[in-house]
C-alpha positions as CSV (number, residue, x, y, z in Angstrom):
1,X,24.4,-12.2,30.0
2,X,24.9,-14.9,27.5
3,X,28.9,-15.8,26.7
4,X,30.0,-16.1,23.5
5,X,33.7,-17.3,21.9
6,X,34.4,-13.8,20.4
7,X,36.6,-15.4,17.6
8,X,33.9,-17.9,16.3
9,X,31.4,-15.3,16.8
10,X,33.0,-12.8,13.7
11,X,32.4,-15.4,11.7
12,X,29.1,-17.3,12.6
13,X,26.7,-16.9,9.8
14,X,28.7,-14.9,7.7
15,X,26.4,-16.5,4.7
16,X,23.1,-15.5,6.6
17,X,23.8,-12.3,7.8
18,X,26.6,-10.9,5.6
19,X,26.6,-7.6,4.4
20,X,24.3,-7.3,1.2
21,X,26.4,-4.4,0.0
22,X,22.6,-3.6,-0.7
23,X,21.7,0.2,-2.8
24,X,19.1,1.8,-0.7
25,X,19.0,3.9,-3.6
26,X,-0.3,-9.3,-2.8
27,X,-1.7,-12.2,-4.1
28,X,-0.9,-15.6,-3.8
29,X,-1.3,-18.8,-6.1
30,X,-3.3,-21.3,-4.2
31,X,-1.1,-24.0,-5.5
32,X,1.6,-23.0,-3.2
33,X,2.6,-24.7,-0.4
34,X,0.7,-25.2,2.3
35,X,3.9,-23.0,4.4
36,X,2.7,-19.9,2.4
37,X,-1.1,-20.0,3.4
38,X,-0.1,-20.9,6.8
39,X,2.4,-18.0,6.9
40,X,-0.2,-15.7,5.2
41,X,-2.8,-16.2,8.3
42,X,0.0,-16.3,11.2
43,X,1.9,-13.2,9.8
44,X,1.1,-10.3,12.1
45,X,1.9,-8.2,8.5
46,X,2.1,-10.3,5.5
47,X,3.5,-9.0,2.2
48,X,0.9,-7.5,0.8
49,X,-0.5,-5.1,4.0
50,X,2.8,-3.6,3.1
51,X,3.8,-3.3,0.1
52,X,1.5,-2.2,-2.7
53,X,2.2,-4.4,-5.5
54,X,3.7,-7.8,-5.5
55,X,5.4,-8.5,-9.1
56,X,7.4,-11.8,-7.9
57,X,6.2,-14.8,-9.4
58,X,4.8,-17.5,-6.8
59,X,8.3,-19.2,-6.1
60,X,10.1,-15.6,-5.2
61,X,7.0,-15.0,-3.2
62,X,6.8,-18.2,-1.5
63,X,10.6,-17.7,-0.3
64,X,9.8,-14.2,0.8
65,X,6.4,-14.9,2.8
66,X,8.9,-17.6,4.5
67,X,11.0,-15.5,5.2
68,X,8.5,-12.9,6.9
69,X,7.4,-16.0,8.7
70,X,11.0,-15.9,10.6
71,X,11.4,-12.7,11.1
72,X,8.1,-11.8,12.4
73,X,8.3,-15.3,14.6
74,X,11.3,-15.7,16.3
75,X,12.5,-12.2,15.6
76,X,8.8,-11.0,16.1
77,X,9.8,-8.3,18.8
78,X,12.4,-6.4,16.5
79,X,11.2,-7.0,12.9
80,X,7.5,-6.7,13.5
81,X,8.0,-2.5,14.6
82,X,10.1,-2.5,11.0
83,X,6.9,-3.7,9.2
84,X,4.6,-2.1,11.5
85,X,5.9,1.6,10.8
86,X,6.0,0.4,6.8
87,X,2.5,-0.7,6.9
88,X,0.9,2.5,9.0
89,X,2.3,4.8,7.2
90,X,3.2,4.3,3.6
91,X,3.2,1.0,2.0
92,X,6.5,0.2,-0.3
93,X,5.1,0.9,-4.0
94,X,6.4,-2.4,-5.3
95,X,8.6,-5.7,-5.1
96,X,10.0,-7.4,-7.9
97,X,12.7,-8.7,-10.2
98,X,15.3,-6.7,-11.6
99,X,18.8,-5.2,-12.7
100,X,20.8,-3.6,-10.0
101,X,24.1,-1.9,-11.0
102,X,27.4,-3.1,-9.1
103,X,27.7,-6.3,-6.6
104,X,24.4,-5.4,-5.0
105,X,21.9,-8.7,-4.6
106,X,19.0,-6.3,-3.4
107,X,18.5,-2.7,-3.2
108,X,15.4,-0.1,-1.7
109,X,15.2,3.1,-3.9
110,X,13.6,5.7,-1.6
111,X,12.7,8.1,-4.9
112,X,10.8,5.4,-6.2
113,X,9.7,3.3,-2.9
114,X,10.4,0.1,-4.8
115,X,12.5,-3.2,-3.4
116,X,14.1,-4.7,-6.5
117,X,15.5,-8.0,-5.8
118,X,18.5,-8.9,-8.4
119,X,17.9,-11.1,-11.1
120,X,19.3,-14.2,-10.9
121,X,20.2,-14.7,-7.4
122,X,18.9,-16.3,-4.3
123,X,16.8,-14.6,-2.3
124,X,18.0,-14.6,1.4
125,X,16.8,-13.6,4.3
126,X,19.7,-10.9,4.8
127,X,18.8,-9.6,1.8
128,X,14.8,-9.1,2.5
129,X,15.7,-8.0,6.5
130,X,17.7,-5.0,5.2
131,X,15.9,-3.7,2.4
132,X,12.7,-3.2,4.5
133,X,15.1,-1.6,7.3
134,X,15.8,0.7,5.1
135,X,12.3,1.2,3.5
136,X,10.7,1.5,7.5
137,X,14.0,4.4,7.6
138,X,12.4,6.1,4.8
139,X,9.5,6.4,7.2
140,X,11.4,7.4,10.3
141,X,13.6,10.0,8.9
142,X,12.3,13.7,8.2
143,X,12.4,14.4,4.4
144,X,13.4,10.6,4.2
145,X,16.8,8.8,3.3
146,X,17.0,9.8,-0.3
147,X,18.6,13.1,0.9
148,X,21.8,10.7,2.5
149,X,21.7,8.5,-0.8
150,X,25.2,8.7,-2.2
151,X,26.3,11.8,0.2
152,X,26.7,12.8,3.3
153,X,25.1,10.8,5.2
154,X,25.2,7.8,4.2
155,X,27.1,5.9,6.8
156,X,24.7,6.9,9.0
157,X,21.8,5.2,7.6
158,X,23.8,2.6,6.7
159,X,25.4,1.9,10.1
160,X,22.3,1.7,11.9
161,X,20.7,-0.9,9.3
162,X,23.9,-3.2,9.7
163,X,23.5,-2.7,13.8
164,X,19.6,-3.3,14.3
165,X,20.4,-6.6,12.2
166,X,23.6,-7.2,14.7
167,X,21.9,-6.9,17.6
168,X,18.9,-8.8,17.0
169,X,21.3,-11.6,15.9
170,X,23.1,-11.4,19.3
171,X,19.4,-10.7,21.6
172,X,17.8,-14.2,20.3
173,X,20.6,-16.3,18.9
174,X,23.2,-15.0,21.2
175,X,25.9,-14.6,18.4
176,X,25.7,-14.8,15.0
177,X,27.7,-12.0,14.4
178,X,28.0,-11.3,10.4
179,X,30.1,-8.3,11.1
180,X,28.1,-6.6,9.5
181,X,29.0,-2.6,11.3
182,X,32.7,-3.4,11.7
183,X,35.2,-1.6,10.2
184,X,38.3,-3.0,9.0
185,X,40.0,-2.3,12.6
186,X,38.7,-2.8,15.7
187,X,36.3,-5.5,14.8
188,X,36.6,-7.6,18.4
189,X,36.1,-4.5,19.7
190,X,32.8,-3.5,17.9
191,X,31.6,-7.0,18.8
192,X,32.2,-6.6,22.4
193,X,30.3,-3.3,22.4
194,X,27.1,-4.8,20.6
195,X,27.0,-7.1,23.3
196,X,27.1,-4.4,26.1
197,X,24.9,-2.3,23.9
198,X,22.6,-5.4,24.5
199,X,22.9,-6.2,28.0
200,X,20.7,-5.5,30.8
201,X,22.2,-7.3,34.0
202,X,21.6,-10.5,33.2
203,X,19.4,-10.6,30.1
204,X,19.4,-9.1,26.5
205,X,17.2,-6.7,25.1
206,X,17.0,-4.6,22.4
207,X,18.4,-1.1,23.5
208,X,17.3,2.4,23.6
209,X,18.8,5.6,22.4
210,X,20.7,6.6,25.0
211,X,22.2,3.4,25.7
212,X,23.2,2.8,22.1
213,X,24.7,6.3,22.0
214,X,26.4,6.5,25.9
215,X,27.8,3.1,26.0
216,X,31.5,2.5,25.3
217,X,33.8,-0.6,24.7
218,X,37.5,0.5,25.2
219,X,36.8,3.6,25.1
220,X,35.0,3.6,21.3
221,X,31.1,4.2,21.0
222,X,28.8,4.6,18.4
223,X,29.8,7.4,16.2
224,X,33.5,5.7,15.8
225,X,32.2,2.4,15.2
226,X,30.7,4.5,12.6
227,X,33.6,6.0,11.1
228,X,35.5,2.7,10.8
229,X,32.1,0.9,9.4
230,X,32.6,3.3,6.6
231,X,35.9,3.0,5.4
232,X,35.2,-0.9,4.6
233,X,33.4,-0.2,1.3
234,X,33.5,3.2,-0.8
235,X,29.8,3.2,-1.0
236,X,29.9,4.0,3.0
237,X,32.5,6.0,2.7
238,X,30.8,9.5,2.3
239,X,30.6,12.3,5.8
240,X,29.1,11.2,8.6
241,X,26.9,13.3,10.5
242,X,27.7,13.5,14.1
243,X,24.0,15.1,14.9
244,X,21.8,12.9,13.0
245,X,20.6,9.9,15.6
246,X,20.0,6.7,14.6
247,X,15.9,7.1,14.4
248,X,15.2,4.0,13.4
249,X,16.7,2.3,16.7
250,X,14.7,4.7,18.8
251,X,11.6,3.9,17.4
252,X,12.2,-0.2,17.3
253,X,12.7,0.0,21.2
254,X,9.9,2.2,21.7
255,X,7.5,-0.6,19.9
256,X,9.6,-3.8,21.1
257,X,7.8,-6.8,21.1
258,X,4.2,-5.0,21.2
C-alpha cells in the first residue's frame, strides 16, 4: 500500500483535479505540432473515433488531443474503458465552444449529447476527464442520465464521476487528492476510505462493485460519503437513490487496463 501525509493529500492538485462544478446537463490542421500527430497515431481512441463532430479551432484541439494523450497513457487502464464504451456505442454528437450558465467551465448535456467547453477559459484536463465520465454514463445507465439531471438523482451520478477521478488519482500518483467526493464534514475520513477502497494487500487497483459498496472507513461507506458529497454545492444537493449503483465503476473494472 502506498503511504500518503493525509493533510497534504486534501490539498495536492487542488488546481488539476478540483471540482469543475461541471453541468452534465475530427480533423486536424497539419500545421500543428508535431505532439498532436504523434498523439493522433498513439491514441488508442483519438477525438474524433468518438465524438462526431469536432467544432474547436486547432489550438482547443491541440490542448485536448494532449490531454487524451495523458489520460489514455498514464491513466490508460481507467480512462481508456471511459472512451472505449463512448466510442462502441454512441459517439458524443459534438465538442465545441460555448456559453454555459453559472460558474460551470465545462458541461455534457445528455439531451443533446454535446461537450461544450466555456468560452473564455482554459481548458484543463479536469475539465475534459469529467465531461466524458459523464458522456461514457450516458452510455452505462438505462434510459441515460438525463432522467437524474437537476432531480433526484443527481448526487448519484455525480458522486461516482468525482470518485472514478479520485481513485485514479490515488492508483497511479498515489495522492493527489482534489477532494473532489468530500463533503463538507468528514473529509479525512472520505480520503482514508478511497484509499482502502483502492487497496489490495499491498498494491492499488481500481476496485469492483462490491468492494466500493461493502468497504467502510470509521464506520461510513459509500452511500454516506454520498450524502455529505451533496450538501457541498446545491446543484448536488437533490435525493439520492440508495438503489441505483454506481454503473459506471462496474463497468471500468470489468474493462481495466484491457
Amino acid at each position: 500500500m502506498k503511504f500518503i501525509n493525509l493533510k497534504f493529500a486534501s490539498f495536492a492538485f487542488l488546481l488539476l483535479a478540483s471540482c469543475s462544478n461541471d453541468e452534465f446537463i475530427s480533423s486536424y490542421n497539419d500545421d500543428n505540432a508535431s505532439m498532436v500527430t504523434r498523439s493522433v497515431m498513439d491514441l488508442r481512441y483519438p477525438l474524433n473515433s468518438f465524438v462526431t463532430t469536432n467544432s474547436l479551432n486547432s489550438t482547443d484541439a491541440n490542448t485536448v488531443t494532449s490531454i487524451l494523450d495523458v489520460l489514455q497513457g498514464k491513466y490508460g487502464d481507467g480512462y481508456i474503458p471511459v472512451f472505449k464504451k463512448i466510442a462502441t456505442t454512441n459517439p458524443v454528437s459534438e465538442i465545441k465552444r460555448g456559453a454555459i450558465s453559472g460558474n460551470a467551465p465545462a458541461s455534457y448535456n445528455p439531451s443533446t449529447n454535446i461537450v461544450t467547453l466555456k468560452t473564455g477559459t482554459t481548458i484543463q484536463q479536469n475539465y475534459v476527464q469529467e465531461e466524458f465520465i459523464h458522456a461514457a454514463q450516458d452510455r452505462t445507465y438505462s434510459g441515460g442520465i438525463a432522467q437524474y439531471v437537476g432531480t433526484t438523482g443527481t448526487p448519484n451520478i455525480e458522486f461516482e464521476a468525482k470518485i472514478i477521478q479520485e481513485m485514479m488519482y490515488y492508483i497511479v500518483d498515489g495522492g493527489g487528492f482534489g477532494n473532489l467526493g468530500s463533503g463538507p464534514v468528514y473529509s479525512d475520513e472520505y480520503i482514508r476510505w478511497i484509499v482502502a477502497v483502492c487497496s489490495d494487500g499491498s498494491s492499488e487497483t481500481f476496485p469492483d462493485l462490491d468492494k466500493v459498496l461493502s468497504t467502510k472507513y470509521s464506520n461510513l461507506g459509500y452511500y454516506d460519503f454520498l450524502d455529505y458529497f451533496k450538501i457541498k454545492d446545491s446543484q448536488y444537493n437533490h435525493n439520492t437513490i440508495y438503489s441505483l449503483r454506481p454503473q459506471l465503476i462496474d463497468y471500468i473494472n470489468n474493462n481495466y487496463g484491457l
